[in-house]
VOBA-1610 file (N, C-alpha, C; in pm, whole numbers, padded with zeros to 5 digits, always signed):
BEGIN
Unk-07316+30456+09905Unk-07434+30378+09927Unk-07549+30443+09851Unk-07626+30345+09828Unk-07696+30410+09717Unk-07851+30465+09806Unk-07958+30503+09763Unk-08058+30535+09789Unk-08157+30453+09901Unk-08207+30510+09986Unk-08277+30401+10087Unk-08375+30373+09996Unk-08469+30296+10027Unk-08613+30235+09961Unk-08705+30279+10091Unk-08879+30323+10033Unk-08950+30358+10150Unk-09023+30222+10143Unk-09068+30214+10242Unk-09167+30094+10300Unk-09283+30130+10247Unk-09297+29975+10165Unk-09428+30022+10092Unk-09530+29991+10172Unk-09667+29996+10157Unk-09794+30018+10267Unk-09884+29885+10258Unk-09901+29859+10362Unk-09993+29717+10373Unk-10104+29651+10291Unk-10092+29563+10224Unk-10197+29556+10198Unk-10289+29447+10279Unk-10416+29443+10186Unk-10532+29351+10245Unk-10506+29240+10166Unk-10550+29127+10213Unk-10495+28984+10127Unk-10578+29001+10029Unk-10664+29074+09999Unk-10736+29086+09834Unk-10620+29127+09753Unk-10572+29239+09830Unk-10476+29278+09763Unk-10331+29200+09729Unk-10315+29156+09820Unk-10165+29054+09806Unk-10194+28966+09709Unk-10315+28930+09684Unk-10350+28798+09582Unk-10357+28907+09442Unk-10430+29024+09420Unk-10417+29075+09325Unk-10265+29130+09271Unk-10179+29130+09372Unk-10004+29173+09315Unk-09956+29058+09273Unk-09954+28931+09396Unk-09902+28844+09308Unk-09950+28804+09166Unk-10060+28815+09120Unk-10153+28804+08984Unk-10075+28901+08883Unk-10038+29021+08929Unk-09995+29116+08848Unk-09857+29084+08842Unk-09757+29042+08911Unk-09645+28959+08859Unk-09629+28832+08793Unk-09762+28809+08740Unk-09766+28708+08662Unk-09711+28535+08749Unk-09744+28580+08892Unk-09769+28424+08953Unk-09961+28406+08945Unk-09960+28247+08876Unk-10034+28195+08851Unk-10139+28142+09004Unk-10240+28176+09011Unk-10329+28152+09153Unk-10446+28073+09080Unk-10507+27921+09125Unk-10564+27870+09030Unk-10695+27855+09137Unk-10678+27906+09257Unk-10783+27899+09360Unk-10742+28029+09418Unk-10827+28160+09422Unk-10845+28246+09540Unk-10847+28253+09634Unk-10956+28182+09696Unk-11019+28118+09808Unk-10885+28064+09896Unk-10868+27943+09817Unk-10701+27908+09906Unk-10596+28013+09925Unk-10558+28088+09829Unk-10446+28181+09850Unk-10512+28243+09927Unk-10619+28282+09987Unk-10623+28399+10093Unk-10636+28287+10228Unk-10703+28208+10196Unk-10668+28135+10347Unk-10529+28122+10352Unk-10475+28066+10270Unk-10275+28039+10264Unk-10216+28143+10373Unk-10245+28297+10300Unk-10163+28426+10272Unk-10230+28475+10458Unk-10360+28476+10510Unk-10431+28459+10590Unk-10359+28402+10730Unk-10302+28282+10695Unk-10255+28171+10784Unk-10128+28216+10802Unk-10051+28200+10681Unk-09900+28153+10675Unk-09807+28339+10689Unk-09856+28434+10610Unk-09789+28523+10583Unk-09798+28552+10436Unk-09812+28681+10372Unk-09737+28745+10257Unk-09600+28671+10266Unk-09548+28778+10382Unk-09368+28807+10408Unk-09319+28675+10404Unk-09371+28595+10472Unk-09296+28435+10515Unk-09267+28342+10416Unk-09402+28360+10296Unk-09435+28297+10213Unk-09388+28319+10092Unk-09412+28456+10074Unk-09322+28480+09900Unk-09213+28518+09904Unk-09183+28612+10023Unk-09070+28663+10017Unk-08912+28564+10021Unk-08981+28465+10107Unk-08898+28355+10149Unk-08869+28273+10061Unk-08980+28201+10015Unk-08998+28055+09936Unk-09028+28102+09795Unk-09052+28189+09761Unk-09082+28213+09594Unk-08946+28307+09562Unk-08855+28328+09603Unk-08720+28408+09536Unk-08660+28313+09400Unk-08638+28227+09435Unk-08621+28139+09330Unk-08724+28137+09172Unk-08807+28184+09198Unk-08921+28164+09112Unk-08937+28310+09008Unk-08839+28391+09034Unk-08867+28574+09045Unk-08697+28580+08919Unk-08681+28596+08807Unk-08552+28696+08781Unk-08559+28815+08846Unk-08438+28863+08842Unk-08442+28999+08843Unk-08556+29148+08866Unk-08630+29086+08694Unk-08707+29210+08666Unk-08838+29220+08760Unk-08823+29102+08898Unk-08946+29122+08965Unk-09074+29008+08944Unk-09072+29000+08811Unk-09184+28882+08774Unk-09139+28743+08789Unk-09285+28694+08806Unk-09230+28544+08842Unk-09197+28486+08677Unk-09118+28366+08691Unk-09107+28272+08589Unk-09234+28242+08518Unk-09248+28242+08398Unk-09352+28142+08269Unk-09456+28030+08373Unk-09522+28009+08385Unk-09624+27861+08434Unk-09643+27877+08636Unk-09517+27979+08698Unk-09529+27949+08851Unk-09639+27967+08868Unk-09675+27876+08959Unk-09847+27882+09015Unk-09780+27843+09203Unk-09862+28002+09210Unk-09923+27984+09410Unk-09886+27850+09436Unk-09960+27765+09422Unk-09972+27622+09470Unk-09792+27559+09513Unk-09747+27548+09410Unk-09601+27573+09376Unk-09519+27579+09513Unk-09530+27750+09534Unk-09479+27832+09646Unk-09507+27742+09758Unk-09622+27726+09738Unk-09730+27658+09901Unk-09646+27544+09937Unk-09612+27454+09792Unk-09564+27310+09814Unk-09441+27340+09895Unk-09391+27385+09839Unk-09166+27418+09873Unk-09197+27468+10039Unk-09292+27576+10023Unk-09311+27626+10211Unk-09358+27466+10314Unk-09458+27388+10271Unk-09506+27283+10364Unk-09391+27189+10334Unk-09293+27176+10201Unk-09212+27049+10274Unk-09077+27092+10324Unk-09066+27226+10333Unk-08933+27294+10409Unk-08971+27273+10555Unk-09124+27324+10588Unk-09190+27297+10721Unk-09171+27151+10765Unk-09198+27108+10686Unk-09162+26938+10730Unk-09094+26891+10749Unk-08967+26929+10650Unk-08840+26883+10671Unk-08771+26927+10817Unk-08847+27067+10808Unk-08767+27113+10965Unk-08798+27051+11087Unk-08931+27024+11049Unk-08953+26921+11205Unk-08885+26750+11201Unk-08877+26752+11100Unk-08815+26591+11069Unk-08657+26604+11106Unk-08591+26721+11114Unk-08430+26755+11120Unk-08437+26825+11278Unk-08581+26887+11315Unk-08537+26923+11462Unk-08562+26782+11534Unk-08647+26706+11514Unk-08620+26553+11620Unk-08531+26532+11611Unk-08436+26492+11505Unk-08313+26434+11525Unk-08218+26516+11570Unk-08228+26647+11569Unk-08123+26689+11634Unk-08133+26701+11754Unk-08257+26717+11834Unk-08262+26706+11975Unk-08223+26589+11996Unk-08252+26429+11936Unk-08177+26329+11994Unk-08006+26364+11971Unk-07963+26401+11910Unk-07811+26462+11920Unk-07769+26514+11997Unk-07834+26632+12000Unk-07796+26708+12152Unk-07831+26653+12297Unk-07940+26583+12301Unk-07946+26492+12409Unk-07858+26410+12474Unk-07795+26333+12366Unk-07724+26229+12367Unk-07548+26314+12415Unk-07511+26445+12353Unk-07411+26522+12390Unk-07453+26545+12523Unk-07531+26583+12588Unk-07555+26664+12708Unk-07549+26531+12797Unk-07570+26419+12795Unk-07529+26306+12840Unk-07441+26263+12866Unk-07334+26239+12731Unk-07215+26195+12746Unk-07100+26288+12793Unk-07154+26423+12827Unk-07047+26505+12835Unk-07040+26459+13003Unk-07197+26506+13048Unk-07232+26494+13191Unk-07167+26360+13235Unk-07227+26238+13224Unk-07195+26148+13258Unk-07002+26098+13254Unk-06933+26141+13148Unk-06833+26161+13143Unk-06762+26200+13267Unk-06846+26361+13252Unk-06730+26447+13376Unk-06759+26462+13499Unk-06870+26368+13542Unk-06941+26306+13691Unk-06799+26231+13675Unk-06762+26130+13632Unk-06734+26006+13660Unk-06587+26032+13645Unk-06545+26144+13596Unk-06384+26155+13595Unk-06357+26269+13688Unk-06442+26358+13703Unk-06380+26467+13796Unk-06486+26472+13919Unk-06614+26411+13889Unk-06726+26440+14047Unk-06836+26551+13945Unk-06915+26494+14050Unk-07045+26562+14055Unk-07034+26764+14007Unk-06955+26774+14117Unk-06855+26913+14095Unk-06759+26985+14041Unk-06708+26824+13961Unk-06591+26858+13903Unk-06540+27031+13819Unk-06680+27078+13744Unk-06678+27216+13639Unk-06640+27324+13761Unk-06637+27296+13877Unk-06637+27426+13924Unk-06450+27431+13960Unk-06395+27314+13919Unk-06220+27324+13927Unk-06203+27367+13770Unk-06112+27462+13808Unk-06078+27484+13707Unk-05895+27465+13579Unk-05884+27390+13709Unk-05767+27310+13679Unk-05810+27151+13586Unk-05977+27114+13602Unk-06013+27021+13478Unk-06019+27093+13376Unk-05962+27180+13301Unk-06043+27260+13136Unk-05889+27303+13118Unk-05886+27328+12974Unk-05722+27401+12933Unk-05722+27552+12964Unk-05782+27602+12952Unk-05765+27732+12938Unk-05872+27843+13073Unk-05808+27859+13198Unk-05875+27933+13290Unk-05947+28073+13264Unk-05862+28099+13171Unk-05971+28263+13119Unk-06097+28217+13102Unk-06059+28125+12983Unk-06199+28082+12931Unk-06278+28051+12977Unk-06246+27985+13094Unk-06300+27908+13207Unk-06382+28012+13301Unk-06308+28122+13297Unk-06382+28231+13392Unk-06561+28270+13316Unk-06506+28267+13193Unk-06595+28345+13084Unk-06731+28274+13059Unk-06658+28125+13115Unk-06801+28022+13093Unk-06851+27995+13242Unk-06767+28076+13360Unk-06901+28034+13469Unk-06955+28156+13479Unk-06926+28263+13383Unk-07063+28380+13378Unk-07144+28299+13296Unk-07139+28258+13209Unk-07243+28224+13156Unk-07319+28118+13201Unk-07269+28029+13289Unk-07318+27893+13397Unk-07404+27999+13488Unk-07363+28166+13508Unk-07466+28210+13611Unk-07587+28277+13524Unk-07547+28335+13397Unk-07689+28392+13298Unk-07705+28299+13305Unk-07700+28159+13282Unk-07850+28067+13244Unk-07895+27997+13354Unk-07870+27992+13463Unk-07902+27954+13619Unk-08005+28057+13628Unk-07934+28184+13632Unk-08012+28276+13625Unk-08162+28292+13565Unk-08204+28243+13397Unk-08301+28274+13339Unk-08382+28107+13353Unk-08283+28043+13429Unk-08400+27916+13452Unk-08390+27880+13612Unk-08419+28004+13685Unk-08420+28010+13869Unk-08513+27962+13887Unk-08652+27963+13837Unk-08748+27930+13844Unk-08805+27780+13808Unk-08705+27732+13748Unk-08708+27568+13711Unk-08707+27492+13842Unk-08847+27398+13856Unk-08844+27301+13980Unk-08647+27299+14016Unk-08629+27180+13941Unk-08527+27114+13955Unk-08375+27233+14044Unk-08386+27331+13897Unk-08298+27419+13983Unk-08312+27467+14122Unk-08452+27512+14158Unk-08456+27555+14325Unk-08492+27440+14404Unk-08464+27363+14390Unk-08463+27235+14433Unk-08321+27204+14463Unk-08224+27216+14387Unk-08076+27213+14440Unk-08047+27359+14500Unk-08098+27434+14434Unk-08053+27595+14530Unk-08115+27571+14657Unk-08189+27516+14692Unk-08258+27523+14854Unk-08212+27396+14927Unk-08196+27308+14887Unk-08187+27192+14922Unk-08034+27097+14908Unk-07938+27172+14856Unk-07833+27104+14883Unk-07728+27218+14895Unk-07607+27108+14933Unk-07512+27223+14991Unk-07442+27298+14922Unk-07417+27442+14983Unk-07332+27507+14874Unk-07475+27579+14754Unk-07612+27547+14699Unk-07671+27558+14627Unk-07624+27489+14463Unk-07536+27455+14469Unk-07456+27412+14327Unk-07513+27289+14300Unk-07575+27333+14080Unk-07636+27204+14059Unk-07503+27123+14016Unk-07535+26937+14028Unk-07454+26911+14003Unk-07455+26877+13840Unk-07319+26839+13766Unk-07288+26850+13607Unk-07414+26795+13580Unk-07488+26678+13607Unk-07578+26618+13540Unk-07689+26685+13549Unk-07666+26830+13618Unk-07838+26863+13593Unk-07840+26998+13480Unk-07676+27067+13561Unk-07652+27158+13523Unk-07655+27176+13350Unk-07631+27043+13282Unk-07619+27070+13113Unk-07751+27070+13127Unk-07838+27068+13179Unk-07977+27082+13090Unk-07998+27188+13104Unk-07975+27343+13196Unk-07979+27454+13190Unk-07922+27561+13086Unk-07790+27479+13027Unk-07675+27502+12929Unk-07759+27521+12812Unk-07776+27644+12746Unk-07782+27645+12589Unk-07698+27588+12550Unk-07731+27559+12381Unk-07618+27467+12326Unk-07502+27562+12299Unk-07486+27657+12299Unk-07382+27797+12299Unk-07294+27699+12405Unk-07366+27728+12532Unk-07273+27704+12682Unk-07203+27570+12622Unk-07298+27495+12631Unk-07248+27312+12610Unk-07098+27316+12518Unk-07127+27375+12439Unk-07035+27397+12313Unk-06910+27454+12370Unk-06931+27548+12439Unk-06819+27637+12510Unk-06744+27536+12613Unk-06792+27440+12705Unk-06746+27392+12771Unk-06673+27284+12738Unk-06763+27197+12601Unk-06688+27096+12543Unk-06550+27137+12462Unk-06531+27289+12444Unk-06441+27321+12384Unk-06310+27344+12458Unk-06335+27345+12581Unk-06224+27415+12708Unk-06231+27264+12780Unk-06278+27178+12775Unk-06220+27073+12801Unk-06097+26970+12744Unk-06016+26903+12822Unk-05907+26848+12811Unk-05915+26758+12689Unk-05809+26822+12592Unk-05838+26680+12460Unk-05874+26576+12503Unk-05762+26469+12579Unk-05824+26332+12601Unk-05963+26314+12673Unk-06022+26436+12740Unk-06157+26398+12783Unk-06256+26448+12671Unk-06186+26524+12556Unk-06313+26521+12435Unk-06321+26385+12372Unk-06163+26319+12407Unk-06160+26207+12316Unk-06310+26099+12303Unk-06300+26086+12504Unk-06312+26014+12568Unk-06525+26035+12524Unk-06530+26151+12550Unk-06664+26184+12510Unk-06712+26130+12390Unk-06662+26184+12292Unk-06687+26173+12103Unk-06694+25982+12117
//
């Protein structure tokens, strides 16, 4: 392995605007790059979104201008919020059909048999994790609302996937019975 690298030392956004200048990225407003650099990050911003823009030797490409960088960072930002709505309607719509599914074929209770899922190890492995995330959402109305208020404390499937990271969800849809993934998908 070759040589560590030391951490080089902070600068002030005068300064970040004067390095990028000295790698020959083009800044056609100051003023903006330090509000930008100010707002967004050095690290977030060049390191991230201007690699493309950089050979090798460190310098940016012939003509890159700041502005450039700025654009690719606000429509990656955009794009991500335009790709996280839709994926929450995705996952919504999973945490639904799984629930509603396995209400209606095994009960309200059905996850806690473990003769519904193929594989019982696995099965063990995912009601620790049914108790870490009970656990880090105890404090959720809804949850102490079934912990105090119904029997046994056990939420039932339809409440319980909303506690489920998509990790859990995933885990459970995976240890369930082919024909009931069928039945889901």
């Amino acid at each position: 392995m070759g040589e560590l690298k030391q951490h080089q030392p902070s600068m002030s956004i005068d300064e970040q605007v004067e390095n990028l200048k000295s790698l020959g990225l083009i800044i056609n407003d100051e003023d903006y790059a330090k509000k930008i650099l100010n707002d967004i990050s050095y690290f977030r911003l060049i390191k991230a979104y201007s690699l493309g823009f950089k050979p090798k030797n460190g310098n940016y490409n012939e003509g890159v201008t700041f502005e450039q960088i700025v654009e690719l960072y606000l429509f990656n930002a955009n794009f991500r919020q335009i790709m996280f709505a839709e994926i929450e309607k995705i996952e919504v719509n999973i945490r639904c059909r799984i629930a509603n599914y396995f209400a209606d074929t095994y009960g309200v209770l059905g996850y806690k048999e473990p003769a519904n899922f193929v594989d019982e190890e696995y099965y063990n492995t995912f009601l620790e994790d049914i108790e870490g995330e009970l656990g880090r959402n105890s404090k959720a109305p809804f949850v102490r609302n079934f912990k105090e208020n119904y029997e046994g404390g056990d939420l039932p499937i339809y409440a319980l996937v909303e506690v489920f990271s998509f990790g859990t969800l995933s885990k459970f849809y995976k240890n369930m019975k082919n024909a009931d993934k069928k039945a889901v998908a």
